[in-house]
Every structure is written in C-alpha cells, then in structure tokens.
N, C-alpha and C positions, 0 to 999 in steps of 0.2 A: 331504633325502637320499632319493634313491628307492631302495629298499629292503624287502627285506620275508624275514623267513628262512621257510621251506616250510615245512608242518605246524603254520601260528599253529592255535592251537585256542580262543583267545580276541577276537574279532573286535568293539573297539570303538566304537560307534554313537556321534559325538560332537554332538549337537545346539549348536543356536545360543544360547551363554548360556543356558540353563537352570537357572541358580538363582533366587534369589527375589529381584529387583530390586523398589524401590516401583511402582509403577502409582497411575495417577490414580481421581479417585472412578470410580463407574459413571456417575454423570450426564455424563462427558467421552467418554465409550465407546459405541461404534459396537455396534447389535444388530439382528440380522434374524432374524425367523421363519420355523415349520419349513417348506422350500417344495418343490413337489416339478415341478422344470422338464422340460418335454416333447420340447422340441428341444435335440439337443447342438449346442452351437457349439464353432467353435476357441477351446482355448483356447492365450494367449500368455503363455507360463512364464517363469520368472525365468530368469534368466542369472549365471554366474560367469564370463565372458568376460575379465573384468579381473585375474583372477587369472595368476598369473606361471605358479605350477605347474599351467593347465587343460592336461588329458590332451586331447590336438588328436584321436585317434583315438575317443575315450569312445562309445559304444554304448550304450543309446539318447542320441539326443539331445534338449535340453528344450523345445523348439519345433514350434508347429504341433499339438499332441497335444490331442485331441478334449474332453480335461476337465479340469482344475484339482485339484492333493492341494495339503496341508496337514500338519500336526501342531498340536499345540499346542504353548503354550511360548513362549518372548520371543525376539525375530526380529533383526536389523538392519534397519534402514531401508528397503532396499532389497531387502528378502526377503518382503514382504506388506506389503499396504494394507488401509485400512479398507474400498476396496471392495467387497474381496473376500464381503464378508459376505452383499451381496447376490446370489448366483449360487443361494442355496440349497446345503444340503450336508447331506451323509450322513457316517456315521461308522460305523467297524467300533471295536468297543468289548469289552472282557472283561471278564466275570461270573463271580469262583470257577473259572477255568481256560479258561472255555468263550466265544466269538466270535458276536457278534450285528452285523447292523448297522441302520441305524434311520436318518432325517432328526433332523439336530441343531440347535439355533441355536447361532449362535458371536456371540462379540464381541471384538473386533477393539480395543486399547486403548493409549493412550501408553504406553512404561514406558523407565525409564531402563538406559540400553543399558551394563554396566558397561566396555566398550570405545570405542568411538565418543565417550558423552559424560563421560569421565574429567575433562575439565578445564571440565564445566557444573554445574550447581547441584544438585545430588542433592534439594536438597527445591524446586526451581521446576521442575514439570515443563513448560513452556511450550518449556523447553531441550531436552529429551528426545527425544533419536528414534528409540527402539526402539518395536516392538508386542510387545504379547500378544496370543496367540489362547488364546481360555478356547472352551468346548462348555457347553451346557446341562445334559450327563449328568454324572451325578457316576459313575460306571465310567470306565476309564482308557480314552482312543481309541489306538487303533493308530495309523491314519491317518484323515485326513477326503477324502473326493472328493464333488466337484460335483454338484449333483444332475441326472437322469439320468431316461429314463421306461424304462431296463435298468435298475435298480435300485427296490428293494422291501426290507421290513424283514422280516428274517427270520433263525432261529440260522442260523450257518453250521459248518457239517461240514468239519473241519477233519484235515489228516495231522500226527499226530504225528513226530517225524523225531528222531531220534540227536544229530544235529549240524545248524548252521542255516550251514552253507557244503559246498562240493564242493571238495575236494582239484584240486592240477593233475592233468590228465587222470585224474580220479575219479568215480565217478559217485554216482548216490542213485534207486536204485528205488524207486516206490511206486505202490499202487495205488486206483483213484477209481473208484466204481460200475461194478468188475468189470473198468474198463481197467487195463491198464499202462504205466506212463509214468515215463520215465528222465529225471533230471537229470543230464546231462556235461558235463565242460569237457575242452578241451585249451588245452595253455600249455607253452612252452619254460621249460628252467631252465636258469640260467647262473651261473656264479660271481657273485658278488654284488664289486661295481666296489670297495668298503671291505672286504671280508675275503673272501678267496679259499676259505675254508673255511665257508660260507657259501650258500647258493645263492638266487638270486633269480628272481622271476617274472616272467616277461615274455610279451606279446601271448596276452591270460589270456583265452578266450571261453567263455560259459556256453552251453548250448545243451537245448531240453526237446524229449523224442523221445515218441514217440506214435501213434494211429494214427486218426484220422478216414473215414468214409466207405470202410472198408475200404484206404485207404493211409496207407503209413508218411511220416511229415513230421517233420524233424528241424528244428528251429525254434533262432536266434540269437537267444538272451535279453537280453544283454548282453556289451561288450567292453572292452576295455582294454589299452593296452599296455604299464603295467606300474604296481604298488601302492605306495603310501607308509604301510608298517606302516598298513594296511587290509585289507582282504578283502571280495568280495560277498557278498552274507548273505541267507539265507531268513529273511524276518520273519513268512510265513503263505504256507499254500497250504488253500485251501482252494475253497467255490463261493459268492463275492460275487457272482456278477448272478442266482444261482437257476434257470440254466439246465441242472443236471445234469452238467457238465464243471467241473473245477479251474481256477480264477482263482489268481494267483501278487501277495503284496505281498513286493519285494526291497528292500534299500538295496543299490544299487549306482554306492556309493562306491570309490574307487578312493585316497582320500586320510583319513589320520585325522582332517584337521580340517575334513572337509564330511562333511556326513550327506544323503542323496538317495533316500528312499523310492517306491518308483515301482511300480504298479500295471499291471499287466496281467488283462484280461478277457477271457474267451471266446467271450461273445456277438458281440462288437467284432470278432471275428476275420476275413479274408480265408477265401476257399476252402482256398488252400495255408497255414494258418496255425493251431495251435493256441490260439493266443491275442492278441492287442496289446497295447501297451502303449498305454493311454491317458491316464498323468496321473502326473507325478514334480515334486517341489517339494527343489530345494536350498540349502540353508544352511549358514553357514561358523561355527565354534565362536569361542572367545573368542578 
C-alpha cells in the first residue's frame, strides 16, 4: 500500500533479518585485514531491481558509485559476498554518544537466512545462504565504507539535530565551521488513494543548500516519488573525510522493508556540488 500519513515522527530503519540466526564456526569465515587502499575504483552495488514495489524514479541510484557501504548484520544471499572483505574498509563507529571512524576488519560468514532457508536444515549450514558481516571493533558501526586514501581515522564533529527527517517542504538549519547550511525538501500532498482524510506524499526531494567558494548551490540529495510508511532519515552529519566541510550518512529508503544507507562526501564533490554521494548498500527485511 503506498501510503504514508504526513508528520510520521517515528521513521523505522528495517535491516535485513537482524536477529540472531546460528552462523558457522570462525574457521568457515572469510577475514581481511586492516587495509588502507589508495586508488578508488568503481564500485558495482547491489541491486533490488527484482523487486515489484522498486520506486522506477529513486534518487540516488545504486550503480557506478566510486565506493562500496555496508552495515553489519545478516544479509540475504544476494546482498553481500564474501569478497567483499577484501577492498579494505573503514567504519564510522560510536563511543559513549560520540563518532569516530577508523580501518576495520570484517568477516564475511555463512549464517542461516531465517527467510530464504525456511525449509533447509537449520543445524547443516552447508544449506545456508545468508552472510554476516561482523567488524573487528566491539563499538557499534554506523556504516562501513571502502577504504579510500580520502579517508583517515579520526573523531568526527558531529550536528546534533531535533529530529533525524525534514518535514514536506520543511527545512533543518544548521551550522558547520561558521557556515550555514539548510536541509529542504519539497513534496506535493495529496489525499491519500485508501482514506481521503489522510494525506499522502508524493514526488518527495531532499535537497542541502550552502555556499562554496563564495556561491550559493542548492544540491539534490535524494528523490522519490512516493513513501510506503517510510521516510528519509538523517543518520549522521557530520566531517567523515576530515576536510573541514559536512559529510551527510542518510538511509534513503523510500519503502519500510528496505533499509539503504548511503554516504555522501565532500572531498568527492564536483565544483557545482556540496558533496556526492559515493557509496549506498541496500537490503530487504524479513
């Protein structure tokens, strides 16, 4: 039902089975150490293409983007591989409230998928075709991204924020070593198609205003043209590559049972651009 009533104030992140399915020993488990790579390549992102409800409009898109995210947590089959492990990878991680991020190892492992392999052997994992992705650090990761020679371990300076979404056509001010910079969306509302009394969202864009090089540049964060009891969500702003300008981690999901955290950097950026998005990994709940 696409659908979504205005003013949600509770905007759930639905990861891919996240509970606590068995997994095999360590000795079956895929492990790469901490690496810190120099040249970014393309990376080539998953896809929900086969999905019935994929929003054909969705902003950004998951392809072609210069680096690889992640999370941790138990995947479907076809939402990460074990090779992943070797690109090297960084991780923005929380300490007692406060955002670091640092080179992690990950390990990449069978575990039993509680969808997919419902009608396989829960204790043969040879049947299994879910992964986990575990980190080395025992702090919680936000997200993990590929590693990078723009990236460096360092705390990051983060905005605190009220609310971790923008209202339709609402905005969110805030301000980053003396700049000012506006989160806006615009979005039409419309009776909502099951109760008329009800309003619904549609052709929803986020957009971050700011000002570079003495001009103003109003930048498209992300789009959508319309929500399934979802919302796009600030999960962190702050300055992941340590260049002195705000880096933005959003999930922007558009549906409650895909989660899509996706990373935008400042270094990364074009002339006309306050930031890019470099690297968003999606995954579909149970």
């Amino acid at each position: 039902m696409r659908k979504i009533i205005v003013l949600i104030l509770a905007c759930v992140s639905v990861v891919a089975c996240k509970e606590s399915p068995k997994t095999v020993n360590e000795s079956d488990s895929l492990v790469a150490a901490d690496t810190v790579v120099t040249n970014d390549s393309i990376a080539d992102s998953d896809s929900i293409d086969s999905m019935e409800w994929i929003d054909e409009e969705l902003y950004p898109k998951s392809k072609g983007l210069p680096l690889f995210v992640l999370t941790t947590g138990i995947f479907h089959e076809d939402e990460t591989s074990p090779e992943m492990i070797h690109k090297g990878w960084f991780g923005i991680f929380q300490d007692r409230g406060k955002y670091y991020i640092a080179p992690t190892t990950l390990t990449i492992q069978k575990a039993f998928d509680v969808i997919s392999d419902e009608e396989a052997d829960e204790h043969n994992s040879s049947k299994w075709t879910g992964w986990e992705v575990k980190t080395s650090h025992i702090d919680t990761s936000l997200v993990l991204i590929s590693s990078s020679s723009r990236l460096s371990s360092h705390d990051i300076k983060t905005i605190p924020l009220e609310k971790d979404f923008v209202e339709p056509n609402g905005k969110i001010i805030f301000t980053y070593n003396g700049s000012s910079y506006t989160l806006y969306s615009t979005a039409d509302l419309v009776p909502s198609e099951y109760n008329k009394n009800e309003m619904s969202i549609r052709n929803y864009k986020l957009y971050l205003r700011g000002y570079k090089e003495g001009k103003e540049i109003n930048q498209l964060l992300a789009a959508t043209s319309y929500f399934d009891d979802a919302m796009f969500e600030i999960l962190l702003i702050g300055d992941i590559d340590n260049d002195g300008f705000p880096d933005l981690v959003l999930n922007t999901t558009y549906h409650y049972n895909l989660y899509r955290p996706t990373v935008y950097l400042s270094s990364f950026a074009d002339k006309d651009q306050l930031v890019k998005v470099v690297g968003l990994h999606e995954s579909v709940g149970c």
